[in-house]
N, C-alpha and C positions, 0 to 999 in steps of 0.2 A: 848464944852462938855468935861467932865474930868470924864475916865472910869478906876474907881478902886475898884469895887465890879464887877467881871466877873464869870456869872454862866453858869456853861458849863455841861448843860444834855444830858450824854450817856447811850448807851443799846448795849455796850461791840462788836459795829460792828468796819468794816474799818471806814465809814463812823464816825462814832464817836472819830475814834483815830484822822482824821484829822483833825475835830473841837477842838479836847483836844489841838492837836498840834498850830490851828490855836489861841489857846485860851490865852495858855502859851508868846505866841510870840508878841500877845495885851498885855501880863498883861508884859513881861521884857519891852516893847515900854513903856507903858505910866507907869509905876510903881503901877501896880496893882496888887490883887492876884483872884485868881480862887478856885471857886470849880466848885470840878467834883461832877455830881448827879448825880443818878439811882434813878429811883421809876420802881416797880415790881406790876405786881398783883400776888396773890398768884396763883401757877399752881392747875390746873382741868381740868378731861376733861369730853365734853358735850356729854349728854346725850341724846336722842331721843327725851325725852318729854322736852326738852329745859335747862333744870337742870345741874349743873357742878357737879362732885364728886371729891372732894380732891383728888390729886396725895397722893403716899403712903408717898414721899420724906417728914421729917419732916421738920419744920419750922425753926427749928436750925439752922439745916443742909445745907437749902438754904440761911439764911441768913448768916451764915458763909461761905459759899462760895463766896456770893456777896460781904462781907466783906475784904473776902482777895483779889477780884479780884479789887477791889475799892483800896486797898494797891497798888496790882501791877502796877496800871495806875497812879496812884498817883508817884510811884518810875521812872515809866518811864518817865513821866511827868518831874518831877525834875530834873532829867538826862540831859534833856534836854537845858533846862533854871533854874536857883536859884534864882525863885519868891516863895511866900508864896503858899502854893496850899494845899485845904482842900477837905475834901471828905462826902458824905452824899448821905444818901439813906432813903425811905419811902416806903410804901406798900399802893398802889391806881393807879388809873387808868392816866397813863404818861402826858397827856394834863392837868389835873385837879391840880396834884401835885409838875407839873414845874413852874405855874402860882402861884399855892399859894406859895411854895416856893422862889420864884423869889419876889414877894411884900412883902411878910413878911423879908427876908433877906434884902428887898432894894437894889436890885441888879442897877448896872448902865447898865449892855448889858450880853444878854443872846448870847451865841455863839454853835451854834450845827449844829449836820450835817441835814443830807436831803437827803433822798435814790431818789428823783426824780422819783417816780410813777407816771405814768400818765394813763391813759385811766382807764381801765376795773377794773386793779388794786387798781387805787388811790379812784376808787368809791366804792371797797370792803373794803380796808385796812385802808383808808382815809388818812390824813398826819399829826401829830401831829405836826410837824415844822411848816406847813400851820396855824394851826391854832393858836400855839404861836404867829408866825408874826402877823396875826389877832388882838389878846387879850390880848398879853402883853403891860404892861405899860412903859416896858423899850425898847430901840430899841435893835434888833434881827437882829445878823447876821450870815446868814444859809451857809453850806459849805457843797459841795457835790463832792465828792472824786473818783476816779476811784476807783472801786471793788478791792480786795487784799485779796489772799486767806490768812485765819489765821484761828487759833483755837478758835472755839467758846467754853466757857463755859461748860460745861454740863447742869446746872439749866437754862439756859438760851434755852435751844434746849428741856426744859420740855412745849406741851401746858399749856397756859393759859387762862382764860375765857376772852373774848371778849370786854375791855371795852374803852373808849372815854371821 
């Protein structure tokens, strides 16, 4: 098996730095390159009668932030290792948009993290790693990191609507 399209989808946690890291250090091994992904839903927040109402934050604004944070990781990323490494981002619900992305790109291995919820949690929150491994057509390898305080984002600490 020869892996040199590696897609490495984050959501700007520890957790995801060690998959970027774990990701970079597959692509100097076998001479591959990497993208990093984000897909977002737009932030809102729910309503009583089930309904989401836009945050005020405009759309710009948040995708230029996620823009330049997608730079930042990107610059780290590099620092690290001098593989090829791209960056990309979409607006849809994170399971839906790592899979199409991932077959449409032709990816050979999808590499991300895994918060490892379990119990009460993982039946709320559900696990989007869980079900890449499930669904994807390319093999998937998940990495789960000890916790590391860092700064999250601000758009990223915005709710958003619920989706799977």
């Amino acid at each position: 098996m020869e892996w040199k399209r590696i897609l490495c989808p984050i959501d700007f946690s520890p957790t995801s730095r060690g998959a970027a890291d774990a990701a970079v250090g597959l692509a100097r091994r076998f001479g591959a390159t990497v993208t990093l992904f984000h897909s977002y839903d737009m932030p809102a927040y729910p309503m009583p009668d089930g309904s989401f109402v836009p945050v005020p934050m405009p759309l710009q604004e948040i995708t230029d932030a996620i823009e330049r944070t997608l730079a930042e990781w990107k610059r780290t990323s590099q620092a690290a290792a001098p593989v090829p490494i791209d960056v990309a981002s979409t607006v849809g619900p994170a399971t839906s948009e790592i899979l199409r992305f991932a077959k449409e790109g032709r990816y050979d291995l999808i590499v991300m993290g895994t918060h490892g919820r379990t119990g009460l949690r993982h039946m709320l929150l559900g696990s989007v790693a869980e079900r890449i491994v499930r669904e994807a057509a390319c093999p998937v390898l998940t990495i789960r990191t000890a916790a590391v305080p860092v700064k999250v984002p601000a758009f990223a600490e915005t709710p958003v609507a619920a989706h799977a």
